[in-house]
N, CA, C and O atoms as a Tinker XYZ file with bonds, in Angstrom:
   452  protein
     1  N    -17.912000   26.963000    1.661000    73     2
     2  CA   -16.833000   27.895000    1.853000    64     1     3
     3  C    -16.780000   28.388000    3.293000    63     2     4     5
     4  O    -15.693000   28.780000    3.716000    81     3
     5  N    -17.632000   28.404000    3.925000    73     3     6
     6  CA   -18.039000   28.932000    5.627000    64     5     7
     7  C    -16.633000   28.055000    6.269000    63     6     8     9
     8  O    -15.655000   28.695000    6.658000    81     7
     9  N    -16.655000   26.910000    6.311000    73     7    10
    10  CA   -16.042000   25.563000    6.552000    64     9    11
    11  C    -14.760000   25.738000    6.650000    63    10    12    13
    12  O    -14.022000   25.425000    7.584000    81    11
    13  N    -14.375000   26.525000    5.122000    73    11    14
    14  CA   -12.830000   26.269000    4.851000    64    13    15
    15  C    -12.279000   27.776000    5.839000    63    14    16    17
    16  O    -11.058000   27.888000    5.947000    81    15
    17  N    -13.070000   28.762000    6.451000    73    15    18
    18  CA   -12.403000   29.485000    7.262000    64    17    19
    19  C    -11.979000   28.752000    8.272000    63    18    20    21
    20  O    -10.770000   28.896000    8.451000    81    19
    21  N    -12.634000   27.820000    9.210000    73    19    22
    22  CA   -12.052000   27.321000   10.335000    64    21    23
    23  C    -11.590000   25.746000   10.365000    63    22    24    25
    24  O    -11.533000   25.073000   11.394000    81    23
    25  N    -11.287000   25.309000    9.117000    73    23    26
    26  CA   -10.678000   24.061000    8.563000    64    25    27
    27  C     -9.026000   24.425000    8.536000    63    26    28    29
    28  O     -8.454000   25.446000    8.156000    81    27
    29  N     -8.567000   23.325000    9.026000    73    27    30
    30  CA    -6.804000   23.153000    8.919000    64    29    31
    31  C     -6.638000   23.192000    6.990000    63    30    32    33
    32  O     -7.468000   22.573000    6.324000    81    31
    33  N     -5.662000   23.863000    6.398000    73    31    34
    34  CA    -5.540000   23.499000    5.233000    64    33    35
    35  C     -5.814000   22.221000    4.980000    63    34    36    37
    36  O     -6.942000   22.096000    4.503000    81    35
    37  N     -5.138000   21.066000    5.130000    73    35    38
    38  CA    -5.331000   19.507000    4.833000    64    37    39
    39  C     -6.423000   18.969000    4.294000    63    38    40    41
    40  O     -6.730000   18.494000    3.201000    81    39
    41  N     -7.150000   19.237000    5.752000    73    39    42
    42  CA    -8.470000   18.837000    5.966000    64    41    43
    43  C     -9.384000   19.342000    5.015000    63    42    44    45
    44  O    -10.374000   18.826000    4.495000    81    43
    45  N     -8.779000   20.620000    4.872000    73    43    46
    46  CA   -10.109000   21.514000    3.897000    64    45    47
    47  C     -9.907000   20.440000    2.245000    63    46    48    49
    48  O    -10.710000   19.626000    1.788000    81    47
    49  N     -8.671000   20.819000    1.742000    73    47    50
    50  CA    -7.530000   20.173000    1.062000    64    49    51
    51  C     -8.844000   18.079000    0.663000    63    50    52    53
    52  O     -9.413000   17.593000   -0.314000    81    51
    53  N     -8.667000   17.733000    1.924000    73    51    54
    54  CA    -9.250000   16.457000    1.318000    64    53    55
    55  C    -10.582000   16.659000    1.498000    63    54    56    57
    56  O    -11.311000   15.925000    0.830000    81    55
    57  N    -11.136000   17.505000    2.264000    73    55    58
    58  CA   -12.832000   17.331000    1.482000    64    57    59
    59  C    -12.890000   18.006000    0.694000    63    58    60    61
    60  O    -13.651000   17.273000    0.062000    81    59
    61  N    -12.723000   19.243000   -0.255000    73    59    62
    62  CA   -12.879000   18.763000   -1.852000    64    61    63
    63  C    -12.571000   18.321000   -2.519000    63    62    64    65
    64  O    -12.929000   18.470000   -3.688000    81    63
    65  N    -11.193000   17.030000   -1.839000    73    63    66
    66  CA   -10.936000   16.061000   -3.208000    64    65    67
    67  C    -12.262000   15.222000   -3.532000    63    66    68    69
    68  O    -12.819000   14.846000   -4.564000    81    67
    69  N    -12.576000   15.072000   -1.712000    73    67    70
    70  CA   -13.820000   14.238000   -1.755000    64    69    71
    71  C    -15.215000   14.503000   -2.404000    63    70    72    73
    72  O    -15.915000   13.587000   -2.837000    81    71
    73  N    -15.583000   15.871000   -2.441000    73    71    74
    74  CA   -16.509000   15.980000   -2.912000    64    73    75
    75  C    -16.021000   16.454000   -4.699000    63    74    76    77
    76  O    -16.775000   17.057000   -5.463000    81    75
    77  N    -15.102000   16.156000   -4.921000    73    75    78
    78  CA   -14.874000   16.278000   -6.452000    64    77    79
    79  C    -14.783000   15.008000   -6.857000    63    78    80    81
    80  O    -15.535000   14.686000   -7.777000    81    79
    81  N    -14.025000   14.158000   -6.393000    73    79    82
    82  CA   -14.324000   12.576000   -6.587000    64    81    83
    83  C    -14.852000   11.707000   -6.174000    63    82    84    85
    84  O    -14.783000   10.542000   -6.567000    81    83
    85  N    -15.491000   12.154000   -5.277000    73    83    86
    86  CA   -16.342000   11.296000   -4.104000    64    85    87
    87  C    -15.502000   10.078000   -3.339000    63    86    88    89
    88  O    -16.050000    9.195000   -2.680000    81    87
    89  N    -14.711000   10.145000   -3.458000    73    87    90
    90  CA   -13.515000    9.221000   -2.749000    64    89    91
    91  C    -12.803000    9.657000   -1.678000    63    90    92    93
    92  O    -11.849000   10.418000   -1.840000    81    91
    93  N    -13.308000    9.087000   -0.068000    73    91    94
    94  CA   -12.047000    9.831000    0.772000    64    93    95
    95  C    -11.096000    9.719000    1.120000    63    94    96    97
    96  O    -11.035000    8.859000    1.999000    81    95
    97  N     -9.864000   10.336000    0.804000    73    95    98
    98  CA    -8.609000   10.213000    1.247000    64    97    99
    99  C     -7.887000   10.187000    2.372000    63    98   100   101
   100  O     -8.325000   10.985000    3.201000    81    99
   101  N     -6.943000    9.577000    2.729000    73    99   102
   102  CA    -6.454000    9.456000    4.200000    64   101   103
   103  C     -4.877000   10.897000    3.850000    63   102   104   105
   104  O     -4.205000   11.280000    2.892000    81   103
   105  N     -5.011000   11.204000    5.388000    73   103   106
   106  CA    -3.669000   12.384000    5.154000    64   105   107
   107  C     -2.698000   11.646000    4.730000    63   106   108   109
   108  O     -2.463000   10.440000    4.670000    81   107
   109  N     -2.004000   12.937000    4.351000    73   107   110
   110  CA    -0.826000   12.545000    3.180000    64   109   111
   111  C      0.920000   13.109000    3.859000    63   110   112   113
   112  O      0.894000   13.978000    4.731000    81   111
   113  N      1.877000   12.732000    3.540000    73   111   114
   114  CA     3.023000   13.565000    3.951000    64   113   115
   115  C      3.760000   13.152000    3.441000    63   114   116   117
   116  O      3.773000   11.922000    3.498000    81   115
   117  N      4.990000   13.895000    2.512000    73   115   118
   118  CA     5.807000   14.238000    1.238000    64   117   119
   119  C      7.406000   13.614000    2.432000    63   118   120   121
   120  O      7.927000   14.311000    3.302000    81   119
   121  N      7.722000   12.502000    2.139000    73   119   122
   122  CA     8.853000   12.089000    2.577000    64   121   123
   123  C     10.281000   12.361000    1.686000    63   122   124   125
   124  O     10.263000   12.560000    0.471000    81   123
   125  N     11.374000   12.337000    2.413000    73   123   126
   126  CA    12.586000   13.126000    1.336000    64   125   127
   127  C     13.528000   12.252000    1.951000    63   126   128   129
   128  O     13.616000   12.334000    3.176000    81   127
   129  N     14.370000   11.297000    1.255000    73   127   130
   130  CA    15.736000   10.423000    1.092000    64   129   131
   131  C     16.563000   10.992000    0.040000    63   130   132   133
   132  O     16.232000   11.793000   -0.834000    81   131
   133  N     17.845000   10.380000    0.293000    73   131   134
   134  CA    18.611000   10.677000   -0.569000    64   133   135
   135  C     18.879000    9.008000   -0.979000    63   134   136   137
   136  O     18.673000    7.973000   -0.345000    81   135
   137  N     19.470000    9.287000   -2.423000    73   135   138
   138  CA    20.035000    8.059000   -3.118000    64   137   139
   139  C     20.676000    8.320000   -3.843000    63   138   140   141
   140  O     20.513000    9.419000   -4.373000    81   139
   141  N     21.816000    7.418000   -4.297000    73   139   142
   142  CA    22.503000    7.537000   -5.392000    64   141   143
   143  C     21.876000    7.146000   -6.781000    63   142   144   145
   144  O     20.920000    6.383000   -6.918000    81   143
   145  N     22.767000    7.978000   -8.097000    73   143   146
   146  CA    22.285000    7.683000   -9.015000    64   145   147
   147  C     21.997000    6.298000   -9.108000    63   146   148   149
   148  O     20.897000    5.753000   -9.189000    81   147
   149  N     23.351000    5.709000   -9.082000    73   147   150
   150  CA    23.658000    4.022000   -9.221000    64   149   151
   151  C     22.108000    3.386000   -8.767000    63   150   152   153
   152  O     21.712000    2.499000   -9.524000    81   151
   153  N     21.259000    3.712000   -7.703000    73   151   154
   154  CA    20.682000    3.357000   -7.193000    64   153   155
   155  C     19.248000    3.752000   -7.741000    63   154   156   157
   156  O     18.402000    2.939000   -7.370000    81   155
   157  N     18.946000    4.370000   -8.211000    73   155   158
   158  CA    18.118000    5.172000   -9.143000    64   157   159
   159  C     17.059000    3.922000  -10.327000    63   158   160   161
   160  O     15.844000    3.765000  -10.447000    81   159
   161  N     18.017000    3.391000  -10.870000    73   159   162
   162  CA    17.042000    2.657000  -12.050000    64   161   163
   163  C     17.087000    1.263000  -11.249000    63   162   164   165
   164  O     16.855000    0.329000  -12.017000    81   163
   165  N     17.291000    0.905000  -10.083000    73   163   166
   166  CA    16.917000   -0.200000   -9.243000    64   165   167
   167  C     15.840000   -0.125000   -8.503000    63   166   168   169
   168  O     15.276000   -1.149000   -8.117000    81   167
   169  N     15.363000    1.205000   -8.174000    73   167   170
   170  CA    14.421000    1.709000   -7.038000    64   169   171
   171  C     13.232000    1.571000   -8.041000    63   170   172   173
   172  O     12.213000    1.029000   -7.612000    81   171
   173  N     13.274000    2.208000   -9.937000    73   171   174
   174  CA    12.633000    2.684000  -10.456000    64   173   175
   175  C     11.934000    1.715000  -10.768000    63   174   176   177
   176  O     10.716000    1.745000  -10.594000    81   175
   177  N     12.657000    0.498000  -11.373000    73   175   178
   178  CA    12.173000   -1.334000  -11.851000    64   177   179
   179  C     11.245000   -1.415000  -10.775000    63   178   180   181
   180  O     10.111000   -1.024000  -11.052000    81   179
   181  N     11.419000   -1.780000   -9.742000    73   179   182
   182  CA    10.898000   -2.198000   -8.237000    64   181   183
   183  C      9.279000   -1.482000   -8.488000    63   182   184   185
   184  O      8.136000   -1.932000   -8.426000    81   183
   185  N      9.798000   -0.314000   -8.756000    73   183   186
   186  CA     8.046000    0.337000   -8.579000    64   185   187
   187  C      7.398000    0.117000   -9.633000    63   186   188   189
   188  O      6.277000   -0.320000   -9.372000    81   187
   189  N      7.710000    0.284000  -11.297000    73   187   190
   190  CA     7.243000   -0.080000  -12.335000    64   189   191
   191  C      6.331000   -1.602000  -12.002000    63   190   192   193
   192  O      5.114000   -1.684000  -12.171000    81   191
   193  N      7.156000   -2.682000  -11.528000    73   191   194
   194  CA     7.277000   -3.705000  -11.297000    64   193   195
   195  C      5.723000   -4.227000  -10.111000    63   194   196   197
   196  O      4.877000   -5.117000  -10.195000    81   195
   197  N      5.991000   -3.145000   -9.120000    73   195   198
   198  CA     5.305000   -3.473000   -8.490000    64   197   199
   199  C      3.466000   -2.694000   -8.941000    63   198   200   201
   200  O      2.364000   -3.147000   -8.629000    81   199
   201  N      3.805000   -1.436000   -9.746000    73   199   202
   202  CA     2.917000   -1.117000  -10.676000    64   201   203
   203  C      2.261000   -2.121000  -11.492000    63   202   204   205
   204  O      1.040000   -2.273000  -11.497000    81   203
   205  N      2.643000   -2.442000  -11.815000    73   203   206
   206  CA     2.505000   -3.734000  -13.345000    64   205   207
   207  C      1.409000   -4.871000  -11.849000    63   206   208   209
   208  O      0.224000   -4.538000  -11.843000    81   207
   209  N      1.581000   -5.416000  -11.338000    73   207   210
   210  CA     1.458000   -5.868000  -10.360000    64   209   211
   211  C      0.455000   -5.711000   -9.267000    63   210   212   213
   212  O      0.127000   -6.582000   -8.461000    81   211
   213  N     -0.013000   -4.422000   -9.348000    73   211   214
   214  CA    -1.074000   -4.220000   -8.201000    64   213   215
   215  C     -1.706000   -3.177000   -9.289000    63   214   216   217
   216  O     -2.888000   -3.184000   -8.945000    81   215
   217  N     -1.656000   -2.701000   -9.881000    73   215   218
   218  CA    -2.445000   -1.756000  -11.319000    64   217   219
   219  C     -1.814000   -0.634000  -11.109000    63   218   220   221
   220  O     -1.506000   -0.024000  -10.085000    81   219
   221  N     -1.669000   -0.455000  -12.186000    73   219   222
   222  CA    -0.900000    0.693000  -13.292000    64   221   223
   223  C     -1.277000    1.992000  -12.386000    63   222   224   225
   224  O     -0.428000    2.875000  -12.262000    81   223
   225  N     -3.174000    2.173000  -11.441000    73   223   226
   226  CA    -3.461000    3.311000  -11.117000    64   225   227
   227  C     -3.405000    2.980000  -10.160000    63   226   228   229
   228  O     -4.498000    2.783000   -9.630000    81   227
   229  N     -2.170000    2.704000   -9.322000    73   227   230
   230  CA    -1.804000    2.432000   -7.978000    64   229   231
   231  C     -0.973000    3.911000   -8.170000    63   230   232   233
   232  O     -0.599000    4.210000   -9.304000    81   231
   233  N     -0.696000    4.831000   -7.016000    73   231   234
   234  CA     0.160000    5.513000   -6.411000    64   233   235
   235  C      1.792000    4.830000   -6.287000    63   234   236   237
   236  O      2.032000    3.747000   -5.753000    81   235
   237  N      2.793000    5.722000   -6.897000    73   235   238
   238  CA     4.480000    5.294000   -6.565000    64   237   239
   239  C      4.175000    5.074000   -5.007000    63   238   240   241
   240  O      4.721000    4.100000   -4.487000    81   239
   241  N      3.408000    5.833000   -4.266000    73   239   242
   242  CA     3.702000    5.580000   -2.923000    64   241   243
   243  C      3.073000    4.219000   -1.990000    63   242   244   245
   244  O      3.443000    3.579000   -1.006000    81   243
   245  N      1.937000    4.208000   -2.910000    73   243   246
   246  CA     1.254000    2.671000   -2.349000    64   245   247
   247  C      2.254000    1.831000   -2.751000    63   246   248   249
   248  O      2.659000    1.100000   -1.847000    81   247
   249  N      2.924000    1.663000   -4.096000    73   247   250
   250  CA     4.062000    0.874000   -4.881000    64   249   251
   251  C      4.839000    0.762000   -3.500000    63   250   252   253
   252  O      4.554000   -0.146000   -2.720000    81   251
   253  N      5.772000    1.644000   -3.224000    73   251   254
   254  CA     6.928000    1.750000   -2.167000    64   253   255
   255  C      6.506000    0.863000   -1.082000    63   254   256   257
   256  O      7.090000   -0.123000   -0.632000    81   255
   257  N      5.221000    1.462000   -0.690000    73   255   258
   258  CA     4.345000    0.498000    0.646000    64   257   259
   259  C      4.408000   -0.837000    0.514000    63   258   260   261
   260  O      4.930000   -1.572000    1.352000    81   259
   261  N      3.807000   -1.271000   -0.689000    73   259   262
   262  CA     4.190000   -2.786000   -0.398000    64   261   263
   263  C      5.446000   -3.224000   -0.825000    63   262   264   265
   264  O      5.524000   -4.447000   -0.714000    81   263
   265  N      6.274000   -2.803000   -1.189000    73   263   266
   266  CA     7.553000   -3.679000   -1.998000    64   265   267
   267  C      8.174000   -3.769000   -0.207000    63   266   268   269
   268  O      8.905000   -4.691000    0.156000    81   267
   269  N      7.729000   -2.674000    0.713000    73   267   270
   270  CA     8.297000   -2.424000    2.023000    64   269   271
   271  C      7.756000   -3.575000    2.162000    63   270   272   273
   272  O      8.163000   -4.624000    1.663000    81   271
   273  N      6.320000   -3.348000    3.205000    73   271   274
   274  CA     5.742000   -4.964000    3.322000    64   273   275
   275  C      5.867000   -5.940000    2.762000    63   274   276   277
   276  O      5.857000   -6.757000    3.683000    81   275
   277  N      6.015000   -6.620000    1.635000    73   275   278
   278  CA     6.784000   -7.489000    1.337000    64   277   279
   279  C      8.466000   -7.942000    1.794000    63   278   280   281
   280  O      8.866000   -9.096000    1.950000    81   279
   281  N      9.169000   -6.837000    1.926000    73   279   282
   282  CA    10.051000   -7.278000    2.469000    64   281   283
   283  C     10.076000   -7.402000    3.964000    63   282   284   285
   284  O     10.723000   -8.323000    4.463000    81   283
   285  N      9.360000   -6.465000    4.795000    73   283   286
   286  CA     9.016000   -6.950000    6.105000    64   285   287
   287  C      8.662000   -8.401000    6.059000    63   286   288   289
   288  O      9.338000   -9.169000    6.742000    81   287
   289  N      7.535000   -8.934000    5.227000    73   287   290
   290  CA     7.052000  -10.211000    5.507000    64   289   291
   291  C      7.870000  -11.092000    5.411000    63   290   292   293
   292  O      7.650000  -12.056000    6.144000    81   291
   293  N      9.279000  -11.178000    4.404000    73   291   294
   294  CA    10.167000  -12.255000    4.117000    64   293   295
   295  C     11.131000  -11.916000    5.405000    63   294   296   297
   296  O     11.544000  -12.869000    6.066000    81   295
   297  N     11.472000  -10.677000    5.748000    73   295   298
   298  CA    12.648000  -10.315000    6.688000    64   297   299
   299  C     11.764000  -11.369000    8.035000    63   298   300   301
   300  O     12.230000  -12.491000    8.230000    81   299
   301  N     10.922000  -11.059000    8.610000    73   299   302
   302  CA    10.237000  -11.910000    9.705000    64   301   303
   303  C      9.728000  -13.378000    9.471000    63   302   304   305
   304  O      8.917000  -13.951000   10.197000    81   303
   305  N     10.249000  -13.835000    8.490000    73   303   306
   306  CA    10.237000  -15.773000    8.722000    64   305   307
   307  C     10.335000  -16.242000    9.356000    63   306   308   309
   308  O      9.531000  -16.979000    9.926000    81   307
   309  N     12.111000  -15.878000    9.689000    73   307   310
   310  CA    12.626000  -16.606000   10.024000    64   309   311
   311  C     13.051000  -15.835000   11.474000    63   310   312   313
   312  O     13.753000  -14.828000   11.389000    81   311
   313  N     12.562000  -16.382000   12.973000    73   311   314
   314  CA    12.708000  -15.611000   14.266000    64   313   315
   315  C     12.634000  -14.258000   14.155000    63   314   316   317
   316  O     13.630000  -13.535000   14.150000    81   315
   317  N     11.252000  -13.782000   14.045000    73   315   318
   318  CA    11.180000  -12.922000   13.413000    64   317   319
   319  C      9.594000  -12.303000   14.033000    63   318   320   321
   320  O      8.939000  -13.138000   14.656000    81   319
   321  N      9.035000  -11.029000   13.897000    73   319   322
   322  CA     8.051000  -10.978000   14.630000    64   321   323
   323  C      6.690000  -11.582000   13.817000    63   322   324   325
   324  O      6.282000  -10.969000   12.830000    81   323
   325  N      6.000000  -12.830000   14.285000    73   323   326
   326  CA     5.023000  -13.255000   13.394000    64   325   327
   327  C      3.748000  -12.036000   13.550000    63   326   328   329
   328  O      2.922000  -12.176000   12.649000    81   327
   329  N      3.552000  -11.338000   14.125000    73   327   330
   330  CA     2.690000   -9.924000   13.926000    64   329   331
   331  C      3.080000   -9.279000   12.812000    63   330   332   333
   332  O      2.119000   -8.778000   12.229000    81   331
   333  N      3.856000   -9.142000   12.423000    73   331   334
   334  CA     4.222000   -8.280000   11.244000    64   333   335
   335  C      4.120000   -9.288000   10.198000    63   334   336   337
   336  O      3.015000   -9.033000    9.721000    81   335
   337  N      4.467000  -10.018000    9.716000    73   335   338
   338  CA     3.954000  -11.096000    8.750000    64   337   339
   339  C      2.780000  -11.700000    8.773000    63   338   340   341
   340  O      2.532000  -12.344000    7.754000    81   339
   341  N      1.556000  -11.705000   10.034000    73   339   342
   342  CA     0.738000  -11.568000    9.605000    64   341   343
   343  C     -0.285000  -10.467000    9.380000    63   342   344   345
   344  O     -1.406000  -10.701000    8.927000    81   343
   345  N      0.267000   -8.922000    9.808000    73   343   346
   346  CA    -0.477000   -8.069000    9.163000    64   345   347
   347  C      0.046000   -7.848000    7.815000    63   346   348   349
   348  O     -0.675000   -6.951000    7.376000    81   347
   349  N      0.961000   -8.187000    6.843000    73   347   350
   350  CA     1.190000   -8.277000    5.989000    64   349   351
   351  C      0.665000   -9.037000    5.126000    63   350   352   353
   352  O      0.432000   -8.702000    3.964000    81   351
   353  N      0.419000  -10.193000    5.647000    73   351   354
   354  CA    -0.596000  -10.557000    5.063000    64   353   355
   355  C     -1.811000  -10.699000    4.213000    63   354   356   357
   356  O     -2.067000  -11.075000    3.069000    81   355
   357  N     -2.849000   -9.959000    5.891000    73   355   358
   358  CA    -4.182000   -9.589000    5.937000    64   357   359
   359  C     -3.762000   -8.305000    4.961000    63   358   360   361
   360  O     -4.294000   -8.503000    3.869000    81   359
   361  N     -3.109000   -7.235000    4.952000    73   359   362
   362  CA    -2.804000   -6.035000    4.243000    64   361   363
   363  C     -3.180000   -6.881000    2.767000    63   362   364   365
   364  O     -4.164000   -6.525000    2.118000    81   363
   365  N     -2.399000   -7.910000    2.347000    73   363   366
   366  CA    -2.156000   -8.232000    0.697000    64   365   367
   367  C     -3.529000   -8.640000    0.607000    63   366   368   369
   368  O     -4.244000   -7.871000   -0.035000    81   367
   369  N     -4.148000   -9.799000    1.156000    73   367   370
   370  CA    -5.604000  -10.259000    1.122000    64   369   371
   371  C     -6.906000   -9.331000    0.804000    63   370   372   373
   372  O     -7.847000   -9.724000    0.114000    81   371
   373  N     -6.822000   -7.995000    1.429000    73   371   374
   374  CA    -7.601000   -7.151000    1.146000    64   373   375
   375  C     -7.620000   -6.672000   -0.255000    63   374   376   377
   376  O     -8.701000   -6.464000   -0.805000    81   375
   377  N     -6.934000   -6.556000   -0.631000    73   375   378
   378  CA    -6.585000   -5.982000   -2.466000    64   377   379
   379  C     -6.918000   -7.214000   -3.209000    63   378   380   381
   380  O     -7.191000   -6.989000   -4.388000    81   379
   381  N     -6.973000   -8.480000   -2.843000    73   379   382
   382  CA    -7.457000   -9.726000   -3.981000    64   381   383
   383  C     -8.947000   -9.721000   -4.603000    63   382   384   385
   384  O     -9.808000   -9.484000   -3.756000    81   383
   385  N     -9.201000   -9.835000   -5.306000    73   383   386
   386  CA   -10.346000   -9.764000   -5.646000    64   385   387
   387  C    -11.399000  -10.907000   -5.569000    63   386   388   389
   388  O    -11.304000  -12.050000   -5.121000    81   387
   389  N    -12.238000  -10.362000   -6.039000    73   387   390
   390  CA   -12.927000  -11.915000   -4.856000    64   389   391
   391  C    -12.835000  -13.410000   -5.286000    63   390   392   393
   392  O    -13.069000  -14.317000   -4.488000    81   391
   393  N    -12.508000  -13.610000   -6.497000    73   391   394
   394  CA   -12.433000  -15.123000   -6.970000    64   393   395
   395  C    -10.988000  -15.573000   -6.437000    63   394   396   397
   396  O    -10.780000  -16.779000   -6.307000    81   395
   397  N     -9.988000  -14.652000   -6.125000    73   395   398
   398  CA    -8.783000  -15.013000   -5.515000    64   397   399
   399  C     -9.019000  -15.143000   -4.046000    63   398   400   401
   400  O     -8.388000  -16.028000   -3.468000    81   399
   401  N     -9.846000  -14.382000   -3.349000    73   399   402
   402  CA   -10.130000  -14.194000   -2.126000    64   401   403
   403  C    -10.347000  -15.875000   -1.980000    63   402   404   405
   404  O     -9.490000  -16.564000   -1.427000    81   403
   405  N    -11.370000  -16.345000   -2.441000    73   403   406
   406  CA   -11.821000  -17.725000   -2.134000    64   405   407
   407  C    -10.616000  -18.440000   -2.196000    63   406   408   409
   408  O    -10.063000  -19.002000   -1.250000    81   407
   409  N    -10.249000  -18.390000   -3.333000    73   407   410
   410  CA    -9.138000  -19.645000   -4.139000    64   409   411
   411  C     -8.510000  -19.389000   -2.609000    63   410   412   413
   412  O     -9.000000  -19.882000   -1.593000    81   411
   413  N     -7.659000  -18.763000   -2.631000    73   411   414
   414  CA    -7.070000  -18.361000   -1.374000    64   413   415
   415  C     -7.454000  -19.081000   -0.016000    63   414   416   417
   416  O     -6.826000  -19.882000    0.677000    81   415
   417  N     -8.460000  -18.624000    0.092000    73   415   418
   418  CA    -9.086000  -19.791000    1.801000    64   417   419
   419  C     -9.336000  -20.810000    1.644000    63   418   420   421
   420  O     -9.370000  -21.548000    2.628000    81   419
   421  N     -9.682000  -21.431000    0.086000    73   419   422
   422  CA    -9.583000  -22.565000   -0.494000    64   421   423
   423  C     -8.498000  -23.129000    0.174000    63   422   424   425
   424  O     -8.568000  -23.936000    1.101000    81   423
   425  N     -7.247000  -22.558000   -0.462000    73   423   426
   426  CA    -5.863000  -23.222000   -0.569000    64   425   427
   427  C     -5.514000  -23.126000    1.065000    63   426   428   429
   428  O     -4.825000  -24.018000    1.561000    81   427
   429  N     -5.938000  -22.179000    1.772000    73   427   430
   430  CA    -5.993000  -22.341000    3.397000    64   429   431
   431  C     -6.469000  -23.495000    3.867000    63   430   432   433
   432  O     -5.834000  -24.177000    4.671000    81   431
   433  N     -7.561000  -23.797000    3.436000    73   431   434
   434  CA    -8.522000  -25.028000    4.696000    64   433   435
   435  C     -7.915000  -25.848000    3.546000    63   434   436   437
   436  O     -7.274000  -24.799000    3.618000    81   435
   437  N     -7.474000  -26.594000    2.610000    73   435   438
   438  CA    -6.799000  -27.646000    2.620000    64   437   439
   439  C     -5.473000  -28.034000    2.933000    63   438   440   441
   440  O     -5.119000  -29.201000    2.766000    81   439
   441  N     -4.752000  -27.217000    3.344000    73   439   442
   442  CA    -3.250000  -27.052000    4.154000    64   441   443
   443  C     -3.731000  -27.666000    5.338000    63   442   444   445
   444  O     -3.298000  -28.747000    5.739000    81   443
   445  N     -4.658000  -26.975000    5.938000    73   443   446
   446  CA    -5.066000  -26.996000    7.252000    64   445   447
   447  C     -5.509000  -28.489000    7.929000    63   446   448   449
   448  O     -5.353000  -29.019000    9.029000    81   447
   449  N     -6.187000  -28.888000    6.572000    73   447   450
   450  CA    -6.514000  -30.578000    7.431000    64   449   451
   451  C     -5.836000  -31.624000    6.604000    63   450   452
   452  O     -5.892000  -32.807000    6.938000    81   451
C-alpha cells in the first residue's frame, strides 16, 4: 500500500492485477467509434468468429487486433509494404502452438528448396 501513494493509477491498477493473477498486463486504453446499426451484427460475426478461432478466452479486443492484422496482411500483397505482412506474420506464428509451430517451418523449408 506505501507504493500505491506514489504510483500513477494504471500502474498501481496493473500490479494488483498482477499480483492477483500473477499475469502481467500491458496498458490498456478504451477506444470509441461510431457505427451503424446495419453494421452492428457484421462487426459482431467477425469477432465471435475470430473468437471461435484464436479461443473463446481471447479478449473482443485481441479479436479486433487480429481480424485488423489480417487484413493489413492481405491489403499489403499486392505493392504493398512487405514489413507489415511480415510482422503479421511473425505476430500469428507466436500464438501456434508448438506441433503447428514445426508443421509450419516444416511447410517453410520445403517451399524453400
Amino acid at each position: 500500500m506505501h507504493k500505491a501513494r506514489f504510483m500513477p493509477r494504471e500502474e498501481f491498477m496493473r500490479e494488483v492485477e498482477k499480483e492477483l493473477t500473477g499475469k502481467e498486463t500491458e496498458p490498456s486504453e478504451l477506444i470509441y467509434f461510431k457505427v451503424y446499426k446495419s453494421q452492428i451484427p457484421v462487426i459482431e460475426q467477425a469477432i465471435e468468429t475470430a473468437a471461435l478461432m484464436l479461443g473463446t478466452d481471447k479478449s473482443r479486443g485481441y479479436c479486433l487486433e487480429m481480424i485488423c492484422a489480417d487484413f493489413l496482411a492481405g491489403a499489403h500483397l499486392d505493392n504493398g509494404n512487405p514489413e507489415i505482412l511480415l510482422h503479421s506474420i511473425s505476430h500469428y506464428y507466436k500464438f501456434l502452438p508448438g506441433e503447428q509451430r514445426q508443421a509450419f517451418l516444416e511447410n517453410l523449408r520445403e517451399k524453400a528448396s
